[in-house]
N, C-alpha and C positions, 0 to 999 in steps of 0.2 A: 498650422498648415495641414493640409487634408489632401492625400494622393488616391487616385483613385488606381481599384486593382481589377484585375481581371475576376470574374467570376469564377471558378473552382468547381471541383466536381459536384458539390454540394446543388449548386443550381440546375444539375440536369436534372435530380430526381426529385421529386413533392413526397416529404413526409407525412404520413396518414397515417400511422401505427408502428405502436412497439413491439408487437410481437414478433418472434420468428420466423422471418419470411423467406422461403429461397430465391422468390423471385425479384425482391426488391434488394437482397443482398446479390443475386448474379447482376444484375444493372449497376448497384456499385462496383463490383469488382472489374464489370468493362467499362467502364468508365473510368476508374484510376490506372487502367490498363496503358490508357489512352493520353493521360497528363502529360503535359507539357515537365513539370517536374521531375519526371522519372526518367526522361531522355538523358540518361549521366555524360553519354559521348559529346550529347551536341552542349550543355552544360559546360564542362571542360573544355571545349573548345574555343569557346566566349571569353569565357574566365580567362585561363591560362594565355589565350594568344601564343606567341613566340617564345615564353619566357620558357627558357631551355632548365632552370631547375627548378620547374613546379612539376615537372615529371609522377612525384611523390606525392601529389596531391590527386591522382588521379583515383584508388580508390576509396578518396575520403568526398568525395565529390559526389553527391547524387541528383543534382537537379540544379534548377531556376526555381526562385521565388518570387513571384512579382513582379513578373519580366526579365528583373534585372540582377535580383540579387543570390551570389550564389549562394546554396547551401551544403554547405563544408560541416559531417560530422564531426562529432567534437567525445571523446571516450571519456565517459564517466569514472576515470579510472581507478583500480580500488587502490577466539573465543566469546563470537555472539551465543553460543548454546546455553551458557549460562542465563544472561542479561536479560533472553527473550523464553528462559523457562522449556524451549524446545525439546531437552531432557527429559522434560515432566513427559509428554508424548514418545519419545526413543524407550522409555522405560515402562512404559506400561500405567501409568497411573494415574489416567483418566479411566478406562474403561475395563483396566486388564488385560487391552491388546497392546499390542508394540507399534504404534503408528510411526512409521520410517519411511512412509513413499511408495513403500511396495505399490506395484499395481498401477501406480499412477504417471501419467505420460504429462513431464512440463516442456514449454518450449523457448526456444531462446531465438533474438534476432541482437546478432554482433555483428564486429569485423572481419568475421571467415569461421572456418572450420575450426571444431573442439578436438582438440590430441584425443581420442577414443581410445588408445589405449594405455593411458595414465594408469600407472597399478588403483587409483583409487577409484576411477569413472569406469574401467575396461567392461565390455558387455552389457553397458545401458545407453550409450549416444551413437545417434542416428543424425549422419551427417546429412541434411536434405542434399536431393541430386539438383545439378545445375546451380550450383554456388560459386564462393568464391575458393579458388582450391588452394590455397593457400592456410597453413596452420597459423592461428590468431594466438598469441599469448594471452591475450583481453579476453577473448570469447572462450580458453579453456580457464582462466582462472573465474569468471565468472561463474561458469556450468561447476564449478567445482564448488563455490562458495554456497552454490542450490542443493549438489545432491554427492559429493564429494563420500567416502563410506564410510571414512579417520582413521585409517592406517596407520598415519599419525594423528593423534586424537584431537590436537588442537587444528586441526584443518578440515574438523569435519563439517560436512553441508548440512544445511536445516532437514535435507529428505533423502536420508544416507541411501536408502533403497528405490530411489527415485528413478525413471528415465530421462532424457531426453531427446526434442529435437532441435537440432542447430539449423538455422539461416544463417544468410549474411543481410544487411540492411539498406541492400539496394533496391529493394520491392516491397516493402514494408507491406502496403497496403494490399496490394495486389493478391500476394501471400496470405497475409492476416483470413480474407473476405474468402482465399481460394480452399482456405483450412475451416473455415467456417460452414461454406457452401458443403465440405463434407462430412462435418460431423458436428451431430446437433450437442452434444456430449458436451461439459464443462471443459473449459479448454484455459490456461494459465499461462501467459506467456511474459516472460521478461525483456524489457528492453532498457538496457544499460548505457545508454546513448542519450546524443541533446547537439545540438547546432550550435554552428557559435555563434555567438550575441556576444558586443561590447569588447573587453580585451582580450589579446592574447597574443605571445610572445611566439616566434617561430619562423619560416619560411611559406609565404603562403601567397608565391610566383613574384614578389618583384625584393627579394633577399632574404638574409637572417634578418631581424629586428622586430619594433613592436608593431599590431596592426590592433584594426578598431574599427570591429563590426558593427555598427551601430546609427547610418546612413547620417551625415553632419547636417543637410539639408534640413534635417527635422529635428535636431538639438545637438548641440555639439559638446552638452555637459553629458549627456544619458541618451544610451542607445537604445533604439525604435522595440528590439527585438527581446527586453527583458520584462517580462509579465507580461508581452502581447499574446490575446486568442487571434492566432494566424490560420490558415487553410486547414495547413496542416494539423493542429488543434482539432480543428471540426472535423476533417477526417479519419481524427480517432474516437471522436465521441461518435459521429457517424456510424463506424465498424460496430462500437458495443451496440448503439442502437438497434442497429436489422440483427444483429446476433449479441441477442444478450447474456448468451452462455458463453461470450467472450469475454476473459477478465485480463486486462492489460495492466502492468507495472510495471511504474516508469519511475526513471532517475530523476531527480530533482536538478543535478546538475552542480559542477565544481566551483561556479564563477564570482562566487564573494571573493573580496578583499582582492582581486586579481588584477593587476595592471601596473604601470612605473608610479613611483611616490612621488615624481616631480615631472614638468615638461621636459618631456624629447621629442624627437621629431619621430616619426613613426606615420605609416600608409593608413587612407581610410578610402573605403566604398560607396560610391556614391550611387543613388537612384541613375544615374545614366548608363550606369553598367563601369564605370573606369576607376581604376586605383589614383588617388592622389597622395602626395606626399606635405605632409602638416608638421609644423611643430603647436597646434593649438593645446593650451593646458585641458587635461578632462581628470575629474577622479576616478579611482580604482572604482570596480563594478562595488554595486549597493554603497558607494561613499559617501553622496549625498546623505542619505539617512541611515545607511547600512539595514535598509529592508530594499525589497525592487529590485531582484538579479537571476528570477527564474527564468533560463532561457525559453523562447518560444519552443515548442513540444512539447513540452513540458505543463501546458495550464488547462488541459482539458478537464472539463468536468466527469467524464464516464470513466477516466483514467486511475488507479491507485497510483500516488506519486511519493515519492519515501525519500528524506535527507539523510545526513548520517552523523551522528555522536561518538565523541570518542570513545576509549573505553573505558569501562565503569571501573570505577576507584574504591573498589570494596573487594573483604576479603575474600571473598569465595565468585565475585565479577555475576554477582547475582542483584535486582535491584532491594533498595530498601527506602529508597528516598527521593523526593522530586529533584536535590541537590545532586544527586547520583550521577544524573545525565547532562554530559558538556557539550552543547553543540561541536562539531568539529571547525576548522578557523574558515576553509574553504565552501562548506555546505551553502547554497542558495539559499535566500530564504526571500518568502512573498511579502509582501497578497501579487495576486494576481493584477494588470491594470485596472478590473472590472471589480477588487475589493475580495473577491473569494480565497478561502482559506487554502492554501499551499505552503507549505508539504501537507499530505494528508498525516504521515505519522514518520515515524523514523527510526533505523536501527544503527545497528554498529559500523562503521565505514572507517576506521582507523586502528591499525596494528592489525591488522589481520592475516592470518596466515592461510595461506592458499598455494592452490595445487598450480605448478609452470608446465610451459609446454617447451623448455629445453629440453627434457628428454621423462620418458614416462617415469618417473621414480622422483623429479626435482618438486622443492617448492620455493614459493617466495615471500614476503612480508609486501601487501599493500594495502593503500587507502582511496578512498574515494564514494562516490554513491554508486560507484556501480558496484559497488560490491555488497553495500549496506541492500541495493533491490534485490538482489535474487536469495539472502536470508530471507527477506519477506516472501521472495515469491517461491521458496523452499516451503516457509510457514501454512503458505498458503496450501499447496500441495497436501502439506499432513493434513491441513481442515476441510480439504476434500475427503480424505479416507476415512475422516471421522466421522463425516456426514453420512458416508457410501454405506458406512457398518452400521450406523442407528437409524438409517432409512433407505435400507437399499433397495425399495420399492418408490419412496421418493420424487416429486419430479427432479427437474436436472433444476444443479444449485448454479444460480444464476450468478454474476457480475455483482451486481445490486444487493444480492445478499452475504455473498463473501465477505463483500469491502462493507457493508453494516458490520457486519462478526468483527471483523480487525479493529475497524474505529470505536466500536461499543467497550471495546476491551481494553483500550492503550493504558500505558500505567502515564503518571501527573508527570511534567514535566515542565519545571520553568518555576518562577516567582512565585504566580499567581494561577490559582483555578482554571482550569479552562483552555480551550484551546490558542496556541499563538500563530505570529507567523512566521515564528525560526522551526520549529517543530510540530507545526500540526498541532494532531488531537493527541498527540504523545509517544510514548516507548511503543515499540509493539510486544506483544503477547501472547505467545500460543497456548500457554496452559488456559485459561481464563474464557478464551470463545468456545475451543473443545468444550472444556463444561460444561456451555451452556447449550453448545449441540447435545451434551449427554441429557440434563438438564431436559431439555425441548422434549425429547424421546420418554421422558418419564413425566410431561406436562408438570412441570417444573419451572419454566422457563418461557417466554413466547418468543416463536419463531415463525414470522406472516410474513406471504407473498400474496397481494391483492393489486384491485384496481379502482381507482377515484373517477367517475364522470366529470364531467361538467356541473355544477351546481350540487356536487352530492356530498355530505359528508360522512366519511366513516367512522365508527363507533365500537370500541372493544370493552368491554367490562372487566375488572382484572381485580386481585386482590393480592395481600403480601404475602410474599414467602419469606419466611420467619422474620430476623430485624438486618438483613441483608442492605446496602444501599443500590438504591434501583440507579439503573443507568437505563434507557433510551434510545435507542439511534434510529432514523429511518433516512434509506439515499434511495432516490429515485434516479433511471436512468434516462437522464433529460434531452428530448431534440437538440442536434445541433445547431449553434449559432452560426449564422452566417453574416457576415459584413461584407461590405463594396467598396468601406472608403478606408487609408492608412493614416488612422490619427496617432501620434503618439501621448500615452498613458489615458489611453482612452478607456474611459469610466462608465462607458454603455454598458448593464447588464447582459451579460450574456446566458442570464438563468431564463427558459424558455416556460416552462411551467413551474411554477411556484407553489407550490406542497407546504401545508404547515403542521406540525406534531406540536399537540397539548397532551400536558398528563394534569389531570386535575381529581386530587380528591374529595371524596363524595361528601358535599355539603360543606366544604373547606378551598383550601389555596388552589390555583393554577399553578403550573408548574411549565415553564418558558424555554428554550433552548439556547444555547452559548451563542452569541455570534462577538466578531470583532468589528472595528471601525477603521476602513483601510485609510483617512484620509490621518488619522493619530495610531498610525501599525506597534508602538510600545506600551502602548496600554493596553493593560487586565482585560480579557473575556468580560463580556456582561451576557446578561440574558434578556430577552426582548424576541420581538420578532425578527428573523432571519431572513432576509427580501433577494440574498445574494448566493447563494448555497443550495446545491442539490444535494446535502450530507445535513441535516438537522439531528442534535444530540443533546438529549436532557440526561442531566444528573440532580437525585434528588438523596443527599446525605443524614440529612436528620428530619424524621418525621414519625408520628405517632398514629398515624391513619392505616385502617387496615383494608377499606376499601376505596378504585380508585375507575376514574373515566379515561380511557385513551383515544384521544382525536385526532383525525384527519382530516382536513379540509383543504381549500383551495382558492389561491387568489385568480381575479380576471378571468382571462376565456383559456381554458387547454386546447393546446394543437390536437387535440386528441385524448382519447383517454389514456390516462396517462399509469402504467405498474409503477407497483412500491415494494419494498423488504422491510420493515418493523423487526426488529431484534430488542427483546425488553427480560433484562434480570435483574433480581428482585420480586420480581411478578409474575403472577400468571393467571390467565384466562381463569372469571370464576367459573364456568362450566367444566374447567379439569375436574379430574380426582386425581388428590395427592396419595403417592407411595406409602403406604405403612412406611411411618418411621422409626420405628419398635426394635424389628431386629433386621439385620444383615442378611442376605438371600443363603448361604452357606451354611451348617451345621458345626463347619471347624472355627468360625468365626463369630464373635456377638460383638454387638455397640451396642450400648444402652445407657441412660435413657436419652433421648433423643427426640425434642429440645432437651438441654442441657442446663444447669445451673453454675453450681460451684465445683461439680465435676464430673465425669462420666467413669464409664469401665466397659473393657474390652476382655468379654469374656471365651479364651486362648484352648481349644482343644486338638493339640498337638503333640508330638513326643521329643521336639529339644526346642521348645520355645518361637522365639519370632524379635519381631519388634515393630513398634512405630514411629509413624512420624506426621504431625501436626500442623495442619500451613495454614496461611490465611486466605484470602480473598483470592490476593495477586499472585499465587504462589510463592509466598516467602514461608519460611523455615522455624516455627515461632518454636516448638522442642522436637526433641525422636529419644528414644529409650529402647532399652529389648525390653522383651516381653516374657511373663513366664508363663507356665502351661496353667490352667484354671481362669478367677478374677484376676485383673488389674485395674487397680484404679489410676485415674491422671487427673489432678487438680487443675481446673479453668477458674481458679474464686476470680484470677488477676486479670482475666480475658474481658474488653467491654462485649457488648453481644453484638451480634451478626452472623454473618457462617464463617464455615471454616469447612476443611479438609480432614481427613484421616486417613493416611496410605498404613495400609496393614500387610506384614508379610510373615511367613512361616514356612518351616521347613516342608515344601513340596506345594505349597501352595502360594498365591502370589492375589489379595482380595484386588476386586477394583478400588477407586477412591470412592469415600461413605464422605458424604456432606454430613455434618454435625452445625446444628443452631443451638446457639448460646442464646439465654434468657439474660 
């Protein structure tokens, strides 16, 4: 059965272009001004009627959806430093700087104001004026788990020298389009929130007990709102669109496994606007197949969206294995209705230690995605700084190319190769993209921002960097989808321009990207053509080719011409020049030789020695030793070849990280 809905702000304005417009971003921004959704008073008023104890629901209340249905936030409620390698950057050993946030401004939309002066936040959050005045426990443990400084060290945030700024999340959009309209600057904002879709236990105006968000009219096994692309959807791909120096991340949302184990009787919401009282049997959210429970907000394409895993089961809570990472029991997981991969990637959202807003000096242990997003959206932060230092002439690092850099980098997670739909493209990563921003700066690396016509395809010519495995990603930031009609688990593409990435070597294989098959969501990645995805990502593990074709082209007609981000390691542009890879820039320091065989030596001119230490790819720990003053040598016979790391330190000097390729 098919409802029809109101048209959305999406239909005032005709998309013509992606680039950065102010004028077609102020027309959004009056225009969401103006929605019917945003009216939270008249919202509650509907909803609630008389009932004398939904009082409490009033600032969780921010609109109408659809005429009828209300939209009630829902809090994604929550030592990742380890697991996602963040250390590697707090310490210096990407580039030799300390990347910890300095400098950089992130922002946040919650339940109210962050305690500002938490001994760990104090003198970096900026409470936005005209909010909600109320102190949030949610929105300070949040802004803590971003940029928090470790006072106590296991509560530190991904971008300890971080700022921020706080909203509250009654103006989302309005907001987003109003921070936009002033500054054209990369902007990173977290949203640790998600509506509720399907079950949930509570008072929510007509008593305690269970309710079920999920309109029965249209399935009374699975509610409407879990994998639907809703307005609201589009008016977040919308926002990146006209401002694509906006990068939004978002919670995936708590709602697996959620709901009673047996029939009871419990309230549900109907398309007429009115609460009825059922005892019809429904299963827990994703119980059907235990895929299919990401709430709506949740499924836009322009969006980073992040689940969360427990924590890692190793000894030093660093990864080492795709078995490492446990989804957590609560986490959503996709596809979306339309088949597109959700979560984009995932971090730690369980046992976390975080900063409380009982009083400035308290913490507390929690879990949830909203806490696993703003490690990401800390991570993200550092790999703005990274970028700022190795090209701070640079244009501004778009949306498009960030969320390339994080999904190019995720570490394996799951059974099988490839992306799923409990976790995305995988762990996230901060040592690994830095790299390859350092990497890019020494054309080392490709790192493209272009644009595809109509009928044109694009072409990079690229060859190996040493015996690395090449990884791929390219996300384009695609028009928003709009619909008119309410089908549930509706399987309309909502991919607008269809982009496709080949890597093919020269006079040999193609090389295909991952996708999944939403209609069998437990089976393995394959590789093929991607017809669903604005995120296309090749991995190519074993091969013997040293030169290589990278393509872009394009299905059907573009709404436009349409920008892209390319992020490709292992490779690089044949018209680079590679680095002398001989010696080390320094006099106190030497690597050699480099490539390597059965072993190398770090030749050490200092007066009490040093030491090192040896990583892999992913940043894992493979030896470290001290160092003494002259040669040392270090045996690789055991190492298979690819790159590796070498952090070198010594008394008074501190080298950056030296890439070493093994033969």
């Amino acid at each position: 059965m098919k409802y029809f809905l109101l048209c959305a702000v999406l239909c005032m304005t005709q998309i013509t272009a992606q680039e950065y417009s102010k004028s077609e971003l102020s027309k959004y921004n009056q225009s969401v001004q103006k929605a019917d959704y945003l009216n939270a008073d008249s919202a509650f008023e509907k909803f609630a009627r008389n009932n004398t104890q939904s009082s409490h629901l009033r600032n969780s209340i921010v609109g109408m959806l659809y005429n009828s249905f209300p939209m009630i936030i829902d809090l994604h409620i929550p030592g990742p430093i380890a697991s996602t390698n963040t250390d590697r950057l707090h310490n210096g050993d990407v580039d030799g700087v300390l990347h910890r946030g300095s400098g950089i401004m992130l922002y946040q939309w919650d339940s109210g104001q962050v305690l500002s002066d938490h001994i760990e936040i104090a003198g970096r959050v900026i409470n936005a004026p005209n909010q909600n005045p109320g102190i949030s426990s949610h929105a300070t443990s949040v802004a803590g788990a971003m940029m928090a400084s470790g006072l106590q060290e296991n509560a530190k945030g991904s971008a300890p020298e971080a700022m921020i700024t706080a909203y509250d999340f009654n103006a989302v959009f309005n907001e987003l389009s109003a921070l936009a309209l002033a500054n054209s600057n990369t902007l990173i904002t977290n949203h640790s929130y998600g509506y509720q879709a399907g079950w949930r236990s509570g008072n929510y105006g007509q008593g305690q007990g269970w309710y079920w968000f999920g309109i029965p009219e249209m399935g009374e096994n699975e509610s409407f709102f879990h994998g639907a692309y809703t307005h609201i959807d589009s008016l977040y791909d919308a926002a990146a669109y006209y401002a694509p120096q906006l990068m939004v991340i978002k919670s995936i949302g708590n709602d697996r496994n959620l709901g009673p184990t047996e029939a009871v009787d419990h309230w549900a919401y109907t398309m007429e606007g009115a609460w009825i009282a059922t005892n019809t049997p429904r299963p827990r959210n994703c119980g059907q197949t235990g895929y299919d429970c990401i709430p709506y907000s949740s499924t836009g394409k322009n969006i980073l969206t992040v689940g969360a895993h427990d924590r890692l089961n190793t000894a030093d809570g660093r990864y080492t294995q795709p078995g490492d990472v446990v989804m957590t029991s609560f986490t959503s997981f996709g596809p979306t209705d339309d088949g597109r991969i959700k979560p984009d990637l995932v971090a730690q959202g369980n046992q976390m230690n975080l900063i409380a807003s009982a009083t400035n000096d308290t913490y507390i242990v929690g879990l949830g995605t909203s806490v696993s997003t703003p490690v990401v959206t800390g991570i993200a932060g550092l790999l703005l700084q990274v970028y700022n230092h190795h090209f701070p002439d640079g244009e501004v690092l778009r949306s498009d190319m960030l969320k390339a850099l994080l999904i190019n980098h995720t570490q394996e997670v799951g059974s099988a190769p490839g992306p799923d739909y409990q976790a995305g493209f995988g762990l996230v990563d901060a040592f690994a993209p830095a790299i390859t921003i350092a990497d890019a700066a020494q054309n080392e690396a490709i790192f493209k921002t272009g644009s595809i016509s109509q009928g044109e395809t694009v072409s990079y010519a690229a060859q190996r960097v040493g015996n690395a495995p090449i990884k791929a990603t390219l996300v384009w930031i695609d028009p928003p989808a709009v619909r008119q009609e309410m089908e549930l688990n509706d399987t309309t593409p909502k991919l607008v321009n269809d982009l496709d990435l080949r890597i093919e070597e020269v006079g040999g294989t193609t090389y295909f990207p991952w996708k999944l098959d939403p209609s069998n969501p437990s089976l393995p990645a394959t590789v093929g053509d991607n017809v669903l995805d604005n995120v296309e990502k090749i991995e190519i593990n074993a091969t013997a080719a040293n030169e290589y074709n990278i393509t872009i082209t394009h299905k059907g007609q573009l709404q436009a011409d349409q920008r892209y981000a390319l992020v490709v390691s292992g490779l690089k542009l044949q018209t680079q020049n590679t680095a002398d890879e001989q010696i080390v820039e320094k006099d106190e320091v030497q690597l050699y030789p480099n490539p390597a065989k059965e072993s190398f030596f770090i030749r050490l001119n200092a007066d009490h020695g040093g030491q090192y230490s040896l990583l892999s790819a992913d940043g894992r720990v493979i030896s470290k030793a001290k160092l003494q003053d002259g040669e040392n040598q270090i045996n690789i016979a055991h190492l298979p070849t690819g790159v590796y790391y070498v952090l070198i330190q010594a008394e008074g000097y501190s080298a950056p990280v030296k890439k070493l390729l093994v033969k």
